[in-house]
VEXDOTOR-553977 format. One line per field, with one value per atom (N, C-alpha, C, O): residue number from 1; residue in one letter; x, y, z. Coordinates in pm, whole numbers, plus 50000, padded with zeros to 5 digits. Layout:
% residues N
nr NUM/...
rest a/...
c1 X/...
c2 Y/...
c3 Z/...
***
This chain:
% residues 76
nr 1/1/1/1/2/2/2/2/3/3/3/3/4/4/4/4/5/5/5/5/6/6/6/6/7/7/7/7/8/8/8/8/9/9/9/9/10/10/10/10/11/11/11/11/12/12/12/12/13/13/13/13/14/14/14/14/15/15/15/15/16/16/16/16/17/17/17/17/18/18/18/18/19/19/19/19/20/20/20/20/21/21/21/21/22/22/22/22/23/23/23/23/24/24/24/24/25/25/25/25/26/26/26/26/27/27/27/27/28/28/28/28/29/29/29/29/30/30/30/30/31/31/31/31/32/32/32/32/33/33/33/33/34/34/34/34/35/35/35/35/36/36/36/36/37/37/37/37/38/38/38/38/39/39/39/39/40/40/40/40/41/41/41/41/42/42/42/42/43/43/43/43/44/44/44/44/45/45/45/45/46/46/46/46/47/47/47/47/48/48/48/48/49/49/49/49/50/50/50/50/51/51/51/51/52/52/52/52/53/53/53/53/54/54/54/54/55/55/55/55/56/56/56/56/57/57/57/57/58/58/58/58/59/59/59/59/60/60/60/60/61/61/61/61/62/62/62/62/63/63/63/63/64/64/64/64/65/65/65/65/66/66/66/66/67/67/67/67/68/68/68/68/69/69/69/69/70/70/70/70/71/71/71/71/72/72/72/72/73/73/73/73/74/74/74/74/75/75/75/75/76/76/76/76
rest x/x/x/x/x/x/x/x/x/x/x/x/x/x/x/x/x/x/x/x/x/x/x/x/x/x/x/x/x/x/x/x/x/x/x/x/x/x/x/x/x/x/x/x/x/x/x/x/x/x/x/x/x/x/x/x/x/x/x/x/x/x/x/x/x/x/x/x/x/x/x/x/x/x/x/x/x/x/x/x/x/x/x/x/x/x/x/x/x/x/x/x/x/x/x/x/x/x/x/x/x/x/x/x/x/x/x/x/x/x/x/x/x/x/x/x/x/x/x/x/x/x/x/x/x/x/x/x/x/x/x/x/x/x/x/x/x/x/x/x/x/x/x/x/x/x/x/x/x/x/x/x/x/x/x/x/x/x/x/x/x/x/x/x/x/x/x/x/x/x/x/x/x/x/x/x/x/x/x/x/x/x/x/x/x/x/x/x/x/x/x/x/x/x/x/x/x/x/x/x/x/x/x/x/x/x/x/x/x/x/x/x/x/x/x/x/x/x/x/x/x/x/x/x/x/x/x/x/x/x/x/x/x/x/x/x/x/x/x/x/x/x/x/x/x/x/x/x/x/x/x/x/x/x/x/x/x/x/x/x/x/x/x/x/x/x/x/x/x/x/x/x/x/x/x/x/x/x/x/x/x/x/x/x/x/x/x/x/x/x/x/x/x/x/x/x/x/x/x/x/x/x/x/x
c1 92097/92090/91949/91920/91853/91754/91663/91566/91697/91580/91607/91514/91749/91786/91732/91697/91683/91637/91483/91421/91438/91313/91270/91149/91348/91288/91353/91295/91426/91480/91360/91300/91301/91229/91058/90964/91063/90860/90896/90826/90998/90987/90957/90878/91011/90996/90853/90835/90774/90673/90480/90447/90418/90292/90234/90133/90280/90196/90301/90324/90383/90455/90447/90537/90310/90256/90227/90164/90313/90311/90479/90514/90537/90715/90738/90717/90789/90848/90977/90975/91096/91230/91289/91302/91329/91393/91514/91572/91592/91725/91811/91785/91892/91925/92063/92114/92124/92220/92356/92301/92425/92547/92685/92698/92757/92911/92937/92945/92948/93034/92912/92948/92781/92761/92595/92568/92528/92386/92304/92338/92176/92109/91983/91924/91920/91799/91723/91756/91567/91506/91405/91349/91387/91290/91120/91120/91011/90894/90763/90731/90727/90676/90545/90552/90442/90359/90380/90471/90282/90320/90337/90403/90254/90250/90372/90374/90458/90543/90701/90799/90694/90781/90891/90994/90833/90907/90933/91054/90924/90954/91084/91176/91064/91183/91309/91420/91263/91380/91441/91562/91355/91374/91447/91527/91431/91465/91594/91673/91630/91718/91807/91926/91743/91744/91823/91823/91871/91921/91899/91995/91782/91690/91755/91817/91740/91747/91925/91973/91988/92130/92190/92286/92123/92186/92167/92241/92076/92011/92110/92128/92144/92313/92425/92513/92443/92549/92567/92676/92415/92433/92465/92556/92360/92421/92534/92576/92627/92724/92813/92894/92802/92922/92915/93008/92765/92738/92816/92896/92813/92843/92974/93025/93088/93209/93275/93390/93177/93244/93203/93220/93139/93116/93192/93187/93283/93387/93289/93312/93184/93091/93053/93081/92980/92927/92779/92722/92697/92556/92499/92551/92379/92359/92169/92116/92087/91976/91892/91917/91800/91711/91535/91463/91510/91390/91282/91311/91190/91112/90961/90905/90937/90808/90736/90615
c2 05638/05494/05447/05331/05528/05501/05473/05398/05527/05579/05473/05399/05432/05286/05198/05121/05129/05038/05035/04936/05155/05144/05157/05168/05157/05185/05025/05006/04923/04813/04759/04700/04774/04680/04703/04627/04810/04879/04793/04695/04825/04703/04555/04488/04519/04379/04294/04174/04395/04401/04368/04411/04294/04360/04459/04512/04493/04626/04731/04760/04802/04922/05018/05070/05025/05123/05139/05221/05003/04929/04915/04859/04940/04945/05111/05229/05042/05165/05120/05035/05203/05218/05306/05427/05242/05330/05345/05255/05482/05493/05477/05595/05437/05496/05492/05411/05612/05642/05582/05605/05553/05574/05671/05747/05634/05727/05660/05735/05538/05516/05408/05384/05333/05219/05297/05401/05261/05300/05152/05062/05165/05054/05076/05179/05004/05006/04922/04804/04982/04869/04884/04992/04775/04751/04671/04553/04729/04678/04664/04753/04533/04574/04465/04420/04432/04398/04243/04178/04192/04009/03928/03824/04004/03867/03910/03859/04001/04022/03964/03940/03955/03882/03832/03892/03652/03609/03669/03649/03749/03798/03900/03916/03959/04032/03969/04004/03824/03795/03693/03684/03633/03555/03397/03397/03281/03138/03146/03229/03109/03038/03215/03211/03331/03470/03537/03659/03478/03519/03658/03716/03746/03844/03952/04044/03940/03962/04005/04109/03895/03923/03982/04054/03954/04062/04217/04303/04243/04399/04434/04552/04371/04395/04403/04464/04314/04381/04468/04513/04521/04648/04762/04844/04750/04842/04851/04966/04741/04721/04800/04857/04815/04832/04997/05065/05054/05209/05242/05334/05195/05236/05232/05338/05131/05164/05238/05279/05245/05464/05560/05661/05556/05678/05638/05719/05470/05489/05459/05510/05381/05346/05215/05135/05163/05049/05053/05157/04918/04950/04805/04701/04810/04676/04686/04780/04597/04606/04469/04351/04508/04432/04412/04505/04287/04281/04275/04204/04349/04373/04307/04342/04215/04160/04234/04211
c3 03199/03203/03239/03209/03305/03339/03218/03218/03141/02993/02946/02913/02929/02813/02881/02792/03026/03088/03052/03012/03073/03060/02905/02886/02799/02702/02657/02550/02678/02669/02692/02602/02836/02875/02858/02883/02817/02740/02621/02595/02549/02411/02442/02375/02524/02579/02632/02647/02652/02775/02662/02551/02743/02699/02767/02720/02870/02954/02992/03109/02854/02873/02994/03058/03006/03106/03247/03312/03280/03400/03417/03520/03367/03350/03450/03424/03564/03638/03730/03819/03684/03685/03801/03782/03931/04060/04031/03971/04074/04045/04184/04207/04301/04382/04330/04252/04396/04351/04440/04548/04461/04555/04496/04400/04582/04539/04385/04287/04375/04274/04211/04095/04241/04242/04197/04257/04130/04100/04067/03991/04160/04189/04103/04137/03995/03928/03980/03989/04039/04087/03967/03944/03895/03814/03840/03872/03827/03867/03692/03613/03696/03568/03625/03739/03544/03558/03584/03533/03670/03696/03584/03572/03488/03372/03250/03138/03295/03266/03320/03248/03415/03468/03382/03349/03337/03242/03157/03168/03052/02945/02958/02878/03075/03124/03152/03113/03261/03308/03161/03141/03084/03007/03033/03126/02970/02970/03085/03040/03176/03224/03276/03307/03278/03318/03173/03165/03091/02955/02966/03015/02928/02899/02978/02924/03108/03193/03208/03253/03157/03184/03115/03145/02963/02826/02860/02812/02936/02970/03108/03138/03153/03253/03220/03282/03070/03033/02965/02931/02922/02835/02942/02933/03056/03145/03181/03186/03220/03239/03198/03271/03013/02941/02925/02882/02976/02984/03088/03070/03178/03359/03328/03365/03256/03268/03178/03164/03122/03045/03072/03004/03179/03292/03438/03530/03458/03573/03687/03797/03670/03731/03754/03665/03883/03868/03870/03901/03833/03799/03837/03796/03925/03931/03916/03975/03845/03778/03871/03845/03972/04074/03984/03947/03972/03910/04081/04178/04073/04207/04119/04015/04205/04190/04248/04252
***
């Protein structure tokens, strides 16, 4: 799940190379902390967080066919 986030959001981005993806894990619950460049920001979270929310439910819909929950933190 890590790879699909970060390869979601290098497409999204003007500074791919500045896109770095934390995993922590828990029992049942896996936390993505996402960090990408400032002037990236908007583009990630997108209009009114849209962007941002479509890329949660993609995770979303991964995590519950692995019986999992998944929650995706944008880190300035």
């Amino acid at each position: 799940m890590k790879e699909l986030v970060e390869l979601i959001v290098r497409l999204l981005v003007d500074h791919p190379q500045d896109v770095r993806v934390t995993e922590v894990d828990g029992e049942r619950t896996v936390i993505f902390e996402l960090r990408c460049h400032p002037e990236d920001l908007g583009k990630v979270i997108g209009k009114s967080g849209k962007t941002v929310g479509s890329i949660r439910s993609v995770l979303g819909a991964v995590a519950a066919r692995q019986n999992r929950r998944v929650m995706l933190e944008v880190v300035e």
